[in-house]
C-alpha positions as CSV (number, residue, x, y, z in Angstrom):
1,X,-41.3,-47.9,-37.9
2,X,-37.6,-48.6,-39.0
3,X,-34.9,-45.8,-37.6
4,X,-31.5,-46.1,-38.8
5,X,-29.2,-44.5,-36.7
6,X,-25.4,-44.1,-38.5
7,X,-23.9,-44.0,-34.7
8,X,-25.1,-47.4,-34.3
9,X,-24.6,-49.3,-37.2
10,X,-20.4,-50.3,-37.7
11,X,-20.3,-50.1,-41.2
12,X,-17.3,-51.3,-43.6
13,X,-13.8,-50.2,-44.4
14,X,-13.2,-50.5,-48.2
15,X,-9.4,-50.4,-49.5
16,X,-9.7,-46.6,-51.7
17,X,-9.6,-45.5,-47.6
18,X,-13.5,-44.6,-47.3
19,X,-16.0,-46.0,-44.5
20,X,-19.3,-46.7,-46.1
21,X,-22.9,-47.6,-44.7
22,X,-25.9,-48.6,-46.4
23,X,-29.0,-47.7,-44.7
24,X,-31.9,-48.8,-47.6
25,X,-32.0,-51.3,-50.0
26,X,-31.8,-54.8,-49.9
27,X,-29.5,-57.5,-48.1
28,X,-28.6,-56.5,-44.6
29,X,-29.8,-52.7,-45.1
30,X,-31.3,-51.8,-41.7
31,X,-34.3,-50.3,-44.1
32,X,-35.4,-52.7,-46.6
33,X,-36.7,-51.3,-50.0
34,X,-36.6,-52.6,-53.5
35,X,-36.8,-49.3,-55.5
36,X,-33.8,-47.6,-54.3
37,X,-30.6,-48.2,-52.3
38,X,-29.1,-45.2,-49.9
39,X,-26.0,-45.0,-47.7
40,X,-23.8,-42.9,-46.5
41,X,-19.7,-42.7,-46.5
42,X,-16.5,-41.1,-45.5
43,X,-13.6,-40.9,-47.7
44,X,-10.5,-40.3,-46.2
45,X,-8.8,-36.8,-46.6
46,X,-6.0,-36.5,-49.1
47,X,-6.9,-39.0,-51.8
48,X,-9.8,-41.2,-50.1
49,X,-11.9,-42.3,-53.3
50,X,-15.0,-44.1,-54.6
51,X,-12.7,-45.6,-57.6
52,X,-13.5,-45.3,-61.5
53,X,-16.5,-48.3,-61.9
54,X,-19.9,-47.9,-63.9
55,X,-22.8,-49.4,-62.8
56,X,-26.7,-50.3,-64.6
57,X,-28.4,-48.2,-62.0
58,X,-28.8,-44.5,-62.0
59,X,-27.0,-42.5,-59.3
60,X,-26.8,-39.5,-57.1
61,X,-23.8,-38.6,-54.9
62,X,-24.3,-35.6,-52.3
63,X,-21.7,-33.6,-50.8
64,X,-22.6,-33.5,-46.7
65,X,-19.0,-32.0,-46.1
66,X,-15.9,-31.7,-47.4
67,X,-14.5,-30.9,-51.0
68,X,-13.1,-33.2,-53.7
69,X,-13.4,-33.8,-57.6
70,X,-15.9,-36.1,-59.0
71,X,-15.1,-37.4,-62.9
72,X,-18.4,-38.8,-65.1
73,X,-18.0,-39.8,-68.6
74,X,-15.2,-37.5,-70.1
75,X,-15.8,-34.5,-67.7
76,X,-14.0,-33.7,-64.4
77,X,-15.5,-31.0,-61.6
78,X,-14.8,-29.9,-58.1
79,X,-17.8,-30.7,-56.1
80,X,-17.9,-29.6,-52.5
81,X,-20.7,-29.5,-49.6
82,X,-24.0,-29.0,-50.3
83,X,-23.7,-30.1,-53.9
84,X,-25.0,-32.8,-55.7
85,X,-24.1,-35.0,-59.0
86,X,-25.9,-37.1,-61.2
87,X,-24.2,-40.3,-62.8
88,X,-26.4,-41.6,-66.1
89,X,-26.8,-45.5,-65.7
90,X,-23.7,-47.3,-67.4
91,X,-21.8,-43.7,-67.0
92,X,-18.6,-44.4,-65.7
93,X,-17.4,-42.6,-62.2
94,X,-14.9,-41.2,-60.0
95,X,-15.0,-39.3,-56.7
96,X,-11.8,-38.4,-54.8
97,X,-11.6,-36.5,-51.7
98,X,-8.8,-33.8,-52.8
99,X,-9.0,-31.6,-49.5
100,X,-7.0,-32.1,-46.4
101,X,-10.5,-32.7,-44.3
102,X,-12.6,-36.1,-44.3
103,X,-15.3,-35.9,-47.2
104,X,-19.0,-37.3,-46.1
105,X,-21.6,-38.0,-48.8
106,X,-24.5,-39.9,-49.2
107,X,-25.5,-42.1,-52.3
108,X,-29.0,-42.9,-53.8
109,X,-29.0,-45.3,-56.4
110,X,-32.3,-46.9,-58.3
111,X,-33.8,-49.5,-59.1
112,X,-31.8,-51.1,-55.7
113,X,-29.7,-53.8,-55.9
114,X,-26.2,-54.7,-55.6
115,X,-23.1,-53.4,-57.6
116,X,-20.2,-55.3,-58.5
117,X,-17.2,-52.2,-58.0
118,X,-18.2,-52.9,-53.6
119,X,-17.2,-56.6,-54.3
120,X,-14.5,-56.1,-56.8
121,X,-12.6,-53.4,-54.4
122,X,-13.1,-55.9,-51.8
123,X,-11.1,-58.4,-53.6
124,X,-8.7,-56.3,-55.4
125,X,-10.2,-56.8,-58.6
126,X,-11.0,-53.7,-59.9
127,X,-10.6,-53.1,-63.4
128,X,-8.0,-50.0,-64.3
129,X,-9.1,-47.4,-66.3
130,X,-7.8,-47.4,-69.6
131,X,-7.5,-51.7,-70.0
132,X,-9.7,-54.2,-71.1
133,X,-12.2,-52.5,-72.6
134,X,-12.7,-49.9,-69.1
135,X,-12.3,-46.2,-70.7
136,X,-9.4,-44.2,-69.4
137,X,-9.5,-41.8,-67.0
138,X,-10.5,-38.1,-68.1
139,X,-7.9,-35.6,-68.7
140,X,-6.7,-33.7,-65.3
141,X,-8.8,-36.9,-63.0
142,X,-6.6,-38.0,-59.7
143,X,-5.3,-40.9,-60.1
144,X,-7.4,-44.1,-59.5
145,X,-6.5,-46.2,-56.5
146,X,-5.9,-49.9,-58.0
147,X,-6.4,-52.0,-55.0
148,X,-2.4,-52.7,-54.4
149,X,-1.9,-50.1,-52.0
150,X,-3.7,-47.5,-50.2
151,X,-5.0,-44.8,-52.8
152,X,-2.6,-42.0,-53.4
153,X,-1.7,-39.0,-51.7
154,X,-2.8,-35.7,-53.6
């Protein structure tokens, strides 16, 4: 039997100020699977964001705690604890922590894998919304963090 235990494992820092941890999948998940990947993050209060990407798997976000607004497609929401959203495969997606309290979620995606927007906010090379072929950002959305500087302040 395979425990992982978020108080032990260090995690990452990513740049959109969140703390993320992946617990299944594949690669250096503590759980190995093939079928799904899960983890868990933190997004920052006051702007802390999983920027605007799309990605061929289909996804769930969950609300642990906290409150923020979560964009798919053309549609914007507030989304707080407790609730959960469903992103279509190839859907782009933002979620933004808008409250003045760290935001925890946790994110199943199938079939597993890896997804380029980790890598890409890694290196600073997420696309923008609204350039090179990436749609814009939906009416009334917080502004997307763009890998110069911290995200924003709301």
């Amino acid at each position: 039997m395979i425990i992982a235990d978020l108080a032990k494992l260090p995690g990452g820092t990513f740049p959109a100020r969140r703390w993320g941890r992946g617990l299944v999948g594949q690669g250096p998940q503590p759980i190995q699977a093939k079928g799904f990947s899960m983890g868990y993050s933190i997004l920052e209060a006051n702007g802390g964001q999983v920027p605007w990407h799309n990605q061929e798997q289909e996804e769930v976000y969950f609300i642990v705690q906290g409150e923020g607004q979560i964009c798919v497609d053309n549609e914007c929401s507030p989304i707080k604890a407790g609730q959960a959203v469903f992103m279509p495969p190839g859907k782009f997606h933002q979620l933004t922590n808008t409250g003045s309290e760290p935001m925890h979620m946790m994110y199943v995606y199938c079939p597993g894998g890896d997804v380029a927007h980790w890598r890409q906010e890694l290196n600073g090379t997420l696309p923008p919304a609204g350039k090179d072929g990436i749609p814009p950002l939906p009416e009334g959305a917080a502004p997307q963090w763009l890998g110069t500087e911290p995200s924003p302040k709301l």
